[in-house]
ZAMARGU-4260 file (C-alpha; in steps of 0.2 Angstrom, whole numbers, plus 5000, padded with zeros to 4 digits):
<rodrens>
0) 5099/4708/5078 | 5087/4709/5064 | 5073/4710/5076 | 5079/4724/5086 | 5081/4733/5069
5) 5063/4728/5064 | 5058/4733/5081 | 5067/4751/5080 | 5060/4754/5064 | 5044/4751/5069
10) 5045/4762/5086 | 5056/4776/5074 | 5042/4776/5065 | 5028/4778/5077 | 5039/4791/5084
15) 5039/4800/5067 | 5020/4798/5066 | 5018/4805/5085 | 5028/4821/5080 | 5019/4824/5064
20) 5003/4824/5071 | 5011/4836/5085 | 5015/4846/5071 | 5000/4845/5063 | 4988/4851/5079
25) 5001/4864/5081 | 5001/4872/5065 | 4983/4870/5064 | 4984/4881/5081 | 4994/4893/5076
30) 4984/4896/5061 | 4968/4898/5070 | 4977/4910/5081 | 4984/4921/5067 | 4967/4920/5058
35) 4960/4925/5073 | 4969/4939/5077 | 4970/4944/5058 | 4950/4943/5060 | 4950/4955/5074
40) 4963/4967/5067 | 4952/4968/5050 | 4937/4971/5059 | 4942/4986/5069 | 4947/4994/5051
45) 4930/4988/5043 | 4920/4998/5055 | 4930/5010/5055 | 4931/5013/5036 | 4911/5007/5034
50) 4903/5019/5048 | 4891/5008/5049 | 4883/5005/5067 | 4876/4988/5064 | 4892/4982/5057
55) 4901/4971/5070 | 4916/4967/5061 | 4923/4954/5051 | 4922/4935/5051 | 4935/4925/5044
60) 4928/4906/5045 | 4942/4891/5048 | 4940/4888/5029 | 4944/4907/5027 | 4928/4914/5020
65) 4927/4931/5025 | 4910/4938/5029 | 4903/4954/5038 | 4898/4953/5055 | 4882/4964/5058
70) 4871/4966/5074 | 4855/4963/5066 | 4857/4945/5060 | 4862/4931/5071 | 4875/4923/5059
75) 4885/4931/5046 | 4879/4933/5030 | 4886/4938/5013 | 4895/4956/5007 | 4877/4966/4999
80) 4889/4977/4985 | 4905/4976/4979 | 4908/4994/4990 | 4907/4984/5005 | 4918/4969/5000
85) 4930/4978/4991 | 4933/4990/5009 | 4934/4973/5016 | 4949/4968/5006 | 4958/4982/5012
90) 4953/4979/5030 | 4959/4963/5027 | 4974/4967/5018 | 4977/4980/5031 | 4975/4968/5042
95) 4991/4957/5036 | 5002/4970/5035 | 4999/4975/5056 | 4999/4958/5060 | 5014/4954/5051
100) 5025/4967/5057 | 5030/4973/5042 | 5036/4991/5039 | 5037/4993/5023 | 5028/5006/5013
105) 5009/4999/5006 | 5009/5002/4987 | 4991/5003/4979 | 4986/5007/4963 | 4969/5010/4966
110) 4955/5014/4979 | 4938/5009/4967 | 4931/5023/4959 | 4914/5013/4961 | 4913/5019/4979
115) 4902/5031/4985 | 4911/5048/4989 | 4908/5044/5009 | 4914/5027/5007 | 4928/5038/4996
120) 4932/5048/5011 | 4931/5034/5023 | 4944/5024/5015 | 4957/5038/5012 | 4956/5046/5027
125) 4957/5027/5036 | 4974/5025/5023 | 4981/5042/5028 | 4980/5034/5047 | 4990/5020/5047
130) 5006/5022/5053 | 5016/5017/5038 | 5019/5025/5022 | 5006/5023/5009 | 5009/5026/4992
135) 4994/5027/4982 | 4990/5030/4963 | 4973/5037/4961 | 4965/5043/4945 | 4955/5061/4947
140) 4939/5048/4946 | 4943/5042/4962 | 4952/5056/4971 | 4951/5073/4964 | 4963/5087/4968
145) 4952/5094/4981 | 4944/5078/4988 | 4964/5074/4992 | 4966/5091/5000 | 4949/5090/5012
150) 4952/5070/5015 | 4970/5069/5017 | 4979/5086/5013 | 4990/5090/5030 | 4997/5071/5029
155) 5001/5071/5011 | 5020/5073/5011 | 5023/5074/4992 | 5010/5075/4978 | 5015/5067/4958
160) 5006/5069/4943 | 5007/5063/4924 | 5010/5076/4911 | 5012/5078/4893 | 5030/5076/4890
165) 5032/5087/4875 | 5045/5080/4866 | 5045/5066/4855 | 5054/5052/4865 | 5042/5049/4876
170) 5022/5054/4878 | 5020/5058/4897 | 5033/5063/4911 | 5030/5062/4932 | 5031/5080/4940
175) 5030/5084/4957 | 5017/5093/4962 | 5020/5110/4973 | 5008/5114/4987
</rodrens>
């Protein structure tokens, strides 16, 4: 009897060993699959948002460094400005939310006012395309009143600002802004 235990231990735990390696090459799998198809989803908004021919996309290695992917250089090779990594963060950000599936609204506080005004434009008008709502905070550095109208206006649904509050319990009030 006390062999059979020993025995069953010993085959219990070989099984357990078997299925956690099972588990491990599936997992490590799924990842790549999921990095994969995050990679292909934040390169499609990368060139997009860059409008940059010789940018290919995005590369997101196995140990998840993210690199751009251009046509003139064989392999990929580090972001050149903070412009062109920061507009790959919301590729890549982008890039979770669609693959995740889910629809609730994008919050961001800000779109980097260290941007050129095309990159600017590129990025809003790539934000006012994605087919959830977006909520976004800009300061009049990064996105003046008539930048907003020319880049996003007609998909704007409401429009906030911060005003002096005039009274004494509190410095600033959110208005509504009428078209």
């Amino acid at each position: 009897l006390e062999f059979r235990r020993v025995l069953f231990r010993s085959n219990l735990s070989k099984a357990l060993q078997q299925l956690q390696d099972i588990i491990g090459k599936v997992r490590e799998s799924f990842r790549d699959k999921v990095r994969e198809e995050v990679a292909s989803v934040a390169s499609g908004h990368y060139v997009t948002m860059m409008e940059n021919e010789d940018l290919i996309g995005i590369d997101i290695t196995p140990d998840f460094r993210v690199r751009p992917l251009n046509k003139s250089f064989s392999e990929p090779k580090p972001f050149s400005s903070y412009g062109q990594s920061l507009i790959a963060v919301y590729a890549f950000i982008g890039a979770l939310i669609d693959v995740s599936g889910n629809d609730g609204a994008w919050l961001i506080d800000t779109v980097g006012s260290r941007l050129d005004k095309d990159k600017m434009r590129a990025v809003w008008e790539w934000l006012s395309t994605r087919n959830r709502q977006v909520i976004a905070m800009p300061h009049s550095g990064e996105l003046t009143k008539e930048d907003a109208m020319v880049f996003v206006g007609s998909r704007v649904s409401r429009r906030y600002e911060i005003v002096d509050a005039n009274s004494r319990d509190a410095d600033s009030r959110i208005v509504e802004v009428l078209a």
